[in-house]
C-alpha positions in Angstrom: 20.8 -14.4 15.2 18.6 -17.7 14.9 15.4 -15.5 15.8 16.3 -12.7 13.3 16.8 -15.1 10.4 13.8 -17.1 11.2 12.2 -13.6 11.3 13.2 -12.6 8.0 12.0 -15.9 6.8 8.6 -16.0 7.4 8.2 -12.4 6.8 9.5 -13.4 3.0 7.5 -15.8 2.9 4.3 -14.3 3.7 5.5 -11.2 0.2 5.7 -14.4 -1.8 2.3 -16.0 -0.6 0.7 -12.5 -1.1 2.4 -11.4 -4.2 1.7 -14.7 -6.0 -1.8 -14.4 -5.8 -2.4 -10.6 -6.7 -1.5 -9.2 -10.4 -2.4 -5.8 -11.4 -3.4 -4.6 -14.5 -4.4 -1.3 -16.7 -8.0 -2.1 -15.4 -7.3 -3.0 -11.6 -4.0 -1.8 -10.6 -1.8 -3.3 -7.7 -2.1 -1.0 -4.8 1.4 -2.1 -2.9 2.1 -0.8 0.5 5.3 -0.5 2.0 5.7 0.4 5.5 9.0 0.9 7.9 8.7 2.4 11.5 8.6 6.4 10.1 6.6 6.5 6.7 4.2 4.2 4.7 4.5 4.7 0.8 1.8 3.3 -1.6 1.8 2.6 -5.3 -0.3 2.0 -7.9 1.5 -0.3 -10.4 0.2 -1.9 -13.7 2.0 -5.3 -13.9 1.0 -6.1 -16.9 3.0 -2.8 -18.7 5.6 -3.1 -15.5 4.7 0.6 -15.1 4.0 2.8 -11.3 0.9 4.7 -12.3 0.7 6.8 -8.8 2.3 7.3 -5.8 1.9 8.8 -2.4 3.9 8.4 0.8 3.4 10.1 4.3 6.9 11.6 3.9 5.9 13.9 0.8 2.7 15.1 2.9 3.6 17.7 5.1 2.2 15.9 8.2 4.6 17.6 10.3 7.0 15.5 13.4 3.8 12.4 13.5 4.0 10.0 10.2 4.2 6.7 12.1 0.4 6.9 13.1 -2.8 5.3 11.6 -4.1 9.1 11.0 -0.7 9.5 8.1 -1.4 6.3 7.0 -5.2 7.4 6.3 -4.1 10.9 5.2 -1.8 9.1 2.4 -4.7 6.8 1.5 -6.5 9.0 1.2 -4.1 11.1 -1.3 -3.5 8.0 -3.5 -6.7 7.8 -3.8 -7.3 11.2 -5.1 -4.8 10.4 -7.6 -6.5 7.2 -8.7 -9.6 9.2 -9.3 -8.3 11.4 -11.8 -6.8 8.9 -13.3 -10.1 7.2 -13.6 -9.2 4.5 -11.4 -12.1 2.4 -9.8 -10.9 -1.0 -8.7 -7.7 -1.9 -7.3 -6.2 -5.5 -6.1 -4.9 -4.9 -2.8 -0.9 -5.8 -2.2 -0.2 -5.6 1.7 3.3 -7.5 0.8 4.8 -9.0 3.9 2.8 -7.3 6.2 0.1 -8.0 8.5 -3.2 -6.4 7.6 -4.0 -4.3 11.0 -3.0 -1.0 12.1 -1.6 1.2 9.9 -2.0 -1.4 6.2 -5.8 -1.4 7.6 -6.1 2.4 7.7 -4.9 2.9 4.0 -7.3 0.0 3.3 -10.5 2.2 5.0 -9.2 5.5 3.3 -8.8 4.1 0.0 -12.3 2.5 0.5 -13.8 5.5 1.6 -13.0 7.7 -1.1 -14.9 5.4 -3.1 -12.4 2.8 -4.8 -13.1 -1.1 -4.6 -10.3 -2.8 -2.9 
């Protein structure tokens, strides 16, 4: 139980690290992603009004038996950042939380970039 806690620990840690240096606002939302071992959801949230202005996860894409995988992660970048688009979204303060930026946090980070948004 020593390993979990210490675990759990640094993972907090690591939220609090990242979420105290990235604010969103009307101009440059937070882009937060949340992953768990099935689905990755994303969110565009202005801080400064405490409001979610978009959303998109790999479980409301109909991806089928495979939404663990950097190519859902990309697909729901890639939807989120549709979304931002229309609603005239250009910028965006990247909020990868508690989790290490590789694998499937990078892919949303690549998708969102290459559909023309500045992370």
């Amino acid at each position: 139980m020593k390993l979990q806690k210490r675990l759990a620990k640094r993972r907090q840690s690591r939220a609090y690290r990242v979420r105290a240096k990235v604010r969103g606002t009307a101009d440059r939302p937070r882009l937060s992603v949340h992953r768990t071992q099935k689905h990755v959801w994303l969110q565009l949230i202005d801080d400064a009004a405490g409001k979610t202005l978009a959303s998109a996860s790999t479980k409301a894409l109909d991806l089928g038996p495979k939404t663990a995988n950097v190519a859902a992660a990309k697909a729901a970048g890639e939807d989120l950042a549709r979304r931002a688009a229309a609603l005239g979204v250009k910028a965006v303060r990247f909020d990868r939380g508690p989790f290490k930026y590789h694998g499937r946090v990078k892919a949303v980070a690549d998708a969102v970039r290459a559909a023309g948004i500045s992370v």
